[in-house]
Legacy VTK file of the C-alpha trace (Angstrom):
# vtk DataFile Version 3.0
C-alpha trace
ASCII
DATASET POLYDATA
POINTS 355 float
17.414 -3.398 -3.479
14.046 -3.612 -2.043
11.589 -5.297 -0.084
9.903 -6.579 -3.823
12.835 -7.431 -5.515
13.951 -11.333 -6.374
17.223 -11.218 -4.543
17.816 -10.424 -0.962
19.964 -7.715 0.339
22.375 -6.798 2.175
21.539 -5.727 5.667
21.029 -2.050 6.611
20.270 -1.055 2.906
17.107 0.693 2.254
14.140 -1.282 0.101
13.367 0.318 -3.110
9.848 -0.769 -3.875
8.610 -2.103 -7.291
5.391 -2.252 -9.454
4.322 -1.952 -12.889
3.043 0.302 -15.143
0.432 0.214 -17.961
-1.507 1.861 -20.238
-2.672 2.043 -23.957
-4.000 4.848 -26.680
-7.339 6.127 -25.395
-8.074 9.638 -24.520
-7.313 11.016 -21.182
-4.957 12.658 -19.462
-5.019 12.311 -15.429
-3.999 11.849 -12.575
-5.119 13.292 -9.053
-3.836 15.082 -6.185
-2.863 14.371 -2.352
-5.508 16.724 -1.686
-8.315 15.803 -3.856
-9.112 16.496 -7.519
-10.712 19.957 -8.616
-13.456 19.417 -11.053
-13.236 22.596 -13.163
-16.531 22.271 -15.133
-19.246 19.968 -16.506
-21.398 17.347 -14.599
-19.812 14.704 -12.600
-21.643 11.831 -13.957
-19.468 8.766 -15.890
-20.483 9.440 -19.428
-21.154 13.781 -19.407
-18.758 16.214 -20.694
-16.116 17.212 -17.650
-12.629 17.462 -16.867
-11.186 17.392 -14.029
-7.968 19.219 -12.693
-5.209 18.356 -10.099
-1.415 18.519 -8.684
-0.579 14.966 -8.558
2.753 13.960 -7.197
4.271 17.171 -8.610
2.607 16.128 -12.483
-0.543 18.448 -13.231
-2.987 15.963 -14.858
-6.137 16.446 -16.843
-8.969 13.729 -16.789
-11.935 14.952 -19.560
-13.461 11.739 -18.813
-14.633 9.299 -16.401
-12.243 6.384 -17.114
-13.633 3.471 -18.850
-10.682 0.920 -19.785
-8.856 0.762 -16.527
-5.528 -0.321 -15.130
-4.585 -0.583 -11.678
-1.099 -1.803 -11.543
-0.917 -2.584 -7.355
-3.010 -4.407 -5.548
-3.582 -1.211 -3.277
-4.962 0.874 -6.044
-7.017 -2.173 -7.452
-9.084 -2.905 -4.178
-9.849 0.970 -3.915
-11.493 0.895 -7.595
-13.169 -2.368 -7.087
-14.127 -0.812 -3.755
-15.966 1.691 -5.130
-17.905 -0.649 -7.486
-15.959 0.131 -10.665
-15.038 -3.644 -11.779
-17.347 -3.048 -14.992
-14.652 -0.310 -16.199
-11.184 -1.706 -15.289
-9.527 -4.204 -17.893
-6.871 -5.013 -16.043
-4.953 -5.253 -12.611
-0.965 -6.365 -11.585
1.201 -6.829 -8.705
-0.744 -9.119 -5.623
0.893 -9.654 -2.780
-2.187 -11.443 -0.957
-5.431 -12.510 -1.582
-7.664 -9.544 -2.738
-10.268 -8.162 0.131
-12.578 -9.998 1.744
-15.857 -8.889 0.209
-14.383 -8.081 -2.983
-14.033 -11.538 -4.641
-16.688 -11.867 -7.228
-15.642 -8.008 -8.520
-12.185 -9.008 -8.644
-12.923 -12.351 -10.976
-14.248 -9.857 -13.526
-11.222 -8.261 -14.358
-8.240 -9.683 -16.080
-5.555 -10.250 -13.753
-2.517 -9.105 -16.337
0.436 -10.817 -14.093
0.734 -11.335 -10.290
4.271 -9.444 -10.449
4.921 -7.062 -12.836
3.228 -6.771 -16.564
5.421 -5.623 -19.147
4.759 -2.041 -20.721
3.489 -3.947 -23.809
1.126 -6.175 -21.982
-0.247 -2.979 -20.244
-1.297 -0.728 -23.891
-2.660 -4.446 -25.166
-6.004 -3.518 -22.941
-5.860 -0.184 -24.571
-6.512 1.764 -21.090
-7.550 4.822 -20.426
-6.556 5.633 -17.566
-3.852 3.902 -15.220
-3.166 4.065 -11.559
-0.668 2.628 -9.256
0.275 2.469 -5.888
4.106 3.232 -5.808
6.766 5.780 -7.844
8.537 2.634 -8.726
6.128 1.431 -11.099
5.688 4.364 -12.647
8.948 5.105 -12.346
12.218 4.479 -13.718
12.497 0.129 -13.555
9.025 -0.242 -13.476
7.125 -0.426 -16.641
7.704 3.116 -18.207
7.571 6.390 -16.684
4.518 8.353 -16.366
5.563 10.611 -19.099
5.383 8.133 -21.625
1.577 7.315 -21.107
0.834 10.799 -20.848
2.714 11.328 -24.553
0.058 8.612 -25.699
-2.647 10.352 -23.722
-3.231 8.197 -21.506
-3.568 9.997 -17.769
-1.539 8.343 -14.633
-2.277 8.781 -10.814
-0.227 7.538 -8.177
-0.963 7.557 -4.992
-0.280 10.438 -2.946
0.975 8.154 0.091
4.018 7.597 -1.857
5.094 10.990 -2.726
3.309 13.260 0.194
5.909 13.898 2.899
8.389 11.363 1.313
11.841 11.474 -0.129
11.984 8.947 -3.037
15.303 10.649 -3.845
17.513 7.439 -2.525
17.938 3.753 -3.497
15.480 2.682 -0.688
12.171 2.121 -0.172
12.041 5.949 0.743
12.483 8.713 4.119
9.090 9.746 5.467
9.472 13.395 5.644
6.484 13.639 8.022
4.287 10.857 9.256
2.275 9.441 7.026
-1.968 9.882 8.195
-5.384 7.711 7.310
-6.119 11.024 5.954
-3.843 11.109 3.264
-5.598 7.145 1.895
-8.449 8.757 2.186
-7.490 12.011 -0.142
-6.551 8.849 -2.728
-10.380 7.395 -2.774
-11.655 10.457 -3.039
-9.564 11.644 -6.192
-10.112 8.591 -7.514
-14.051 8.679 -6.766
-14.096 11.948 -8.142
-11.903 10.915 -11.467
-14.506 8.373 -12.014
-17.655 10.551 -11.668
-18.221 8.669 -8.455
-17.915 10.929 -5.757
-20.761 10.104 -3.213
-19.088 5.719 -3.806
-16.097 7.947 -2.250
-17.089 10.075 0.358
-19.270 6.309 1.480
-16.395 4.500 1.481
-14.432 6.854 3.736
-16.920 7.561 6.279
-16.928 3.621 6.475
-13.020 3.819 6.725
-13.126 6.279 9.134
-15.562 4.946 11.702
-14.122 1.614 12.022
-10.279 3.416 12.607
-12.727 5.638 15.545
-13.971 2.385 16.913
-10.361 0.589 17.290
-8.821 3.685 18.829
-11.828 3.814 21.365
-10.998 0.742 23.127
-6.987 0.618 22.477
-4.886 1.283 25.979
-2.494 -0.394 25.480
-0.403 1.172 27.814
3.728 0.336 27.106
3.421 -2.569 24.861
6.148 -2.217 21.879
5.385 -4.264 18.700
7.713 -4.626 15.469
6.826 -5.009 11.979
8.555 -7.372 9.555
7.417 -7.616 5.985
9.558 -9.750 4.009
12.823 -11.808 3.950
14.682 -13.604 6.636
18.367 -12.505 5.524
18.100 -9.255 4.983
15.037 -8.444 7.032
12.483 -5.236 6.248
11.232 -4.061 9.219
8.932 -0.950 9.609
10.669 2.607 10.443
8.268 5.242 12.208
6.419 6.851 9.711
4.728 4.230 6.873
1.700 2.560 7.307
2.719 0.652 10.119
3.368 3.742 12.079
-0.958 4.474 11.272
-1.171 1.505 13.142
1.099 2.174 16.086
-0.341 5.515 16.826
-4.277 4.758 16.706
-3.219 2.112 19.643
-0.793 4.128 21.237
1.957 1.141 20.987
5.832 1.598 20.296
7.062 0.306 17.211
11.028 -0.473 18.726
12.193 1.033 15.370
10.534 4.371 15.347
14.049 5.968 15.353
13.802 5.657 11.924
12.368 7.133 8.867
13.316 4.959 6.314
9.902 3.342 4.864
11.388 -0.222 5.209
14.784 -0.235 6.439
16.600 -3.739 6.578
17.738 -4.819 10.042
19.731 -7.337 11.329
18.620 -9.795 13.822
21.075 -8.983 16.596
19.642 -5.556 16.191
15.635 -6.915 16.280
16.844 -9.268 19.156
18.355 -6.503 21.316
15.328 -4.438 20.668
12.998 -7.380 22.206
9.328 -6.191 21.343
6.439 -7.600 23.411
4.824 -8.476 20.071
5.725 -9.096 16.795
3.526 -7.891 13.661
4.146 -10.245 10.700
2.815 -10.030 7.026
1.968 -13.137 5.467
2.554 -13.253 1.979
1.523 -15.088 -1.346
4.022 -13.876 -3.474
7.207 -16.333 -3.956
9.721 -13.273 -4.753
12.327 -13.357 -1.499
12.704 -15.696 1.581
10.486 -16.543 4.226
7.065 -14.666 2.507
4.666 -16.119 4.382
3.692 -16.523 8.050
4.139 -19.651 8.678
7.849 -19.731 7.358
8.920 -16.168 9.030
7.234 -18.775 12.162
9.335 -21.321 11.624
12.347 -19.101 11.190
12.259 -17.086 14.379
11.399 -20.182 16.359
14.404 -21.930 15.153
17.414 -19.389 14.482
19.960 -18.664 17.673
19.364 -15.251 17.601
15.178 -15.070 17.186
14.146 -17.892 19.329
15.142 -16.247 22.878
13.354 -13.240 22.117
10.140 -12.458 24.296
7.411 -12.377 21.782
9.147 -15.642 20.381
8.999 -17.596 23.613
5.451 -16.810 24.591
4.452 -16.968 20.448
2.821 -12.855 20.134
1.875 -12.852 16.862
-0.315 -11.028 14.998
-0.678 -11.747 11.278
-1.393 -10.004 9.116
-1.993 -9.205 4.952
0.650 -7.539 3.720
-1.438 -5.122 2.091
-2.504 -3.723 5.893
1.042 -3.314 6.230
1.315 -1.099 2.923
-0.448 2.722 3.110
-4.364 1.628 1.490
-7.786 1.327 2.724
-6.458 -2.081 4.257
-4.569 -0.181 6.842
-7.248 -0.456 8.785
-7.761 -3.683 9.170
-3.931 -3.403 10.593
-5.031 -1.250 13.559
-8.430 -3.876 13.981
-6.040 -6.671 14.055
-3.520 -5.481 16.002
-5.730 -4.067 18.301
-7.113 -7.527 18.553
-4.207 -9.312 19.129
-3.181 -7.120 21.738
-6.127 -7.333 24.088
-5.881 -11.631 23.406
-1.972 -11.597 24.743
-3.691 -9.449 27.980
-1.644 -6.425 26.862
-4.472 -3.922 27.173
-4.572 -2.282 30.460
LINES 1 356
355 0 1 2 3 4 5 6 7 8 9 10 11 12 13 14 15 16 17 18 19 20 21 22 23 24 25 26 27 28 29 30 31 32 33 34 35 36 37 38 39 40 41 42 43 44 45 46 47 48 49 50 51 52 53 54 55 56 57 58 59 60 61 62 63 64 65 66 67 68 69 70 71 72 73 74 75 76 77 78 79 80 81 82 83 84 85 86 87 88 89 90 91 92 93 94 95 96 97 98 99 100 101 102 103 104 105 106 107 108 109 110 111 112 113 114 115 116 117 118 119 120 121 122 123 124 125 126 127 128 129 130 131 132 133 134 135 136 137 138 139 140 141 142 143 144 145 146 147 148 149 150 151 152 153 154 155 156 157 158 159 160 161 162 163 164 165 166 167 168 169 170 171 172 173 174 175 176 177 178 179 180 181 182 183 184 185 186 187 188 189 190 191 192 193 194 195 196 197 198 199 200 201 202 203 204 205 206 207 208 209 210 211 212 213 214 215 216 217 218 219 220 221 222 223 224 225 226 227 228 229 230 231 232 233 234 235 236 237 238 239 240 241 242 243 244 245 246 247 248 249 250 251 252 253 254 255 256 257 258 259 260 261 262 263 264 265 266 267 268 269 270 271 272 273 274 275 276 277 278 279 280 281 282 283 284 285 286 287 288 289 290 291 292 293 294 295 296 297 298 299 300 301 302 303 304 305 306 307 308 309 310 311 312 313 314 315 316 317 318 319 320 321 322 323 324 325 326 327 328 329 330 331 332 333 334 335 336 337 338 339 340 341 342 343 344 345 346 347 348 349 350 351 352 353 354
């Protein structure tokens, strides 16, 4: 089970995340690289002759094109692209958890929304893309919509992103072991290949610098001293809360904060609440969700929960109401991350946790 699937599990088991997949006849072949694309010839402009080269996710992928019918099946991977100005050549996007980026509304109406869960495979090749990305192995994976290999036998290239497969064992049922912690660095190897794949680079390099100097800024004024947080994402029965090494552990170690379940490397292990009450962080990090998929999604009713159940309503950050809320895309490894650490960061100094 997972953190995205309809039914809640049982507690303890690891989430499996989900997604979709996409992709129609065109003619590419692609995908990019944890550590950046390698242009092997040509110009990198949108509509000149090129290809470019790269190890993605253990899948070598060619990309003779800049894309111009694309797909971005997670909302991760969407609000990267429309990021870097490319509304005018995606044709479709899937699987929203929350509103899309501030900033980014008017790009986002101009592209065809193709489900807010999951598109089926033949929804996907009815835009006829040319190129599809995606966020997580599960949606282009096994019980997503099809496996990468069965775009690339139509010629259509994939990419996922490299925060999903770099340092992580996708081996288990789970949402995934972080082999390693997970770095900003590695989101911002993703908007460059994808900058690069799309003849953009200088959009790419842009966006990180701005990415980069707003994480600099946060970690400047963070002390935060001994302050422990904890990160819930989804579900009240079967609770996913943050192990060490995800996105949520980005956040932690910019402010220098303890996340009480860093003894953990599963991606989004499920907890129980005698567990999370014994653990008794000074602040509690909650994503608020617009997606209707498992209990208690958004803030208000995770709230409502902890102040009301036996267990949740004696513990510290309950009584004295720490929360900080936030999308649950900051909570997932994209640009968005960093409005995590600015948020939590935030919150912190308001609850007089900073020294």
């Amino acid at each position: 089970m997972s953190r995205d699937a309809e039914d809640s599990p049982v507690p303890f088991a690891p989430p499996v995340r989900s997604a979709v997949l996409l992709v129609a006849g065109a003619v590419l072949l692609a995908g990019c690289g944890a550590g950046g694309t390698t242009p092997s010839s040509g110009s990198p402009g949108p509509d000149s002759g090129r290809t470019v080269v790269a190890d993605n996710c253990g899948q070598r992928v060619e990309v003779d094109h800049a894309p111009r019918r694309a797909v971005a099946l997670d909302q991760g991977s969407a609000e990267i692209l429309l990021s870097l100005g490319l509304a005018d050549r995606m044709v479709g996007t899937a699987t929203w958890t929350d509103p899309v980026l501030k900033g980014l509304e008017q790009a986002d109406s101009k592209v065809p929304r193709l489900a807010d869960r999951y598109p089926s495979f033949e929804k996907v090749l009815g835009t006829e893309p040319d190129f599809v990305s995606a966020s997580f192995l599960y949606t282009l994976g096994k019980g997503g919509v099809a496996p990468r290999e069965q775009f690339t036998k139509l010629g259509v290239p994939t990419y996922l992103s490299p925060t999903d497969c770099v340092g992580k064992d996708n081996s288990g049922d789970g949402d995934g072991v972080r082999t390693r912690p997970l770095t900003m660095d590695t989101v911002y190897g993703e908007v460059r290949d994808l900058a690069r794949i799309f003849g953009v680079p200088e959009r790419g390099e842009k966006l990180v610098g701005e990415l980069r100097a707003r994480v600099e800024r946060a970690k400047a004024a963070a002390d935060f001293g001994e302050a422990s947080v904890l990160y819930w994402f989804s579900d009240s029965q079967g609770p996913y809360m943050a192990g060490c090494c995800g996105a949520p552990g980005i956040v932690s170690g910019a402010l220098g904060v303890k996340n009480v379940f860093d003894d953990t490397k599963e991606e989004w292990p499920q907890i129980n609440w005698e567990t999370v009450a014994d653990r008794d962080p000074d602040v509690l990090v909650i994503a608020d969700l617009t997606r209707k998929a498992q209990s208690a999604e958004s803030a208000a009713k995770k709230i409502e929960f902890l102040e009301s159940h036996p267990v949740t309503r004696n513990m510290t950050a309950v009584k004295h109401k720490r929360y900080v809320i936030l999308s649950g895309q900051a909570m997932n490894p994209t640009i968005r991350t960093v409005e995590g650490i600015e948020k939590v960061a935030a919150a912190l100094k308001t609850y007089g946790l900073a020294k």
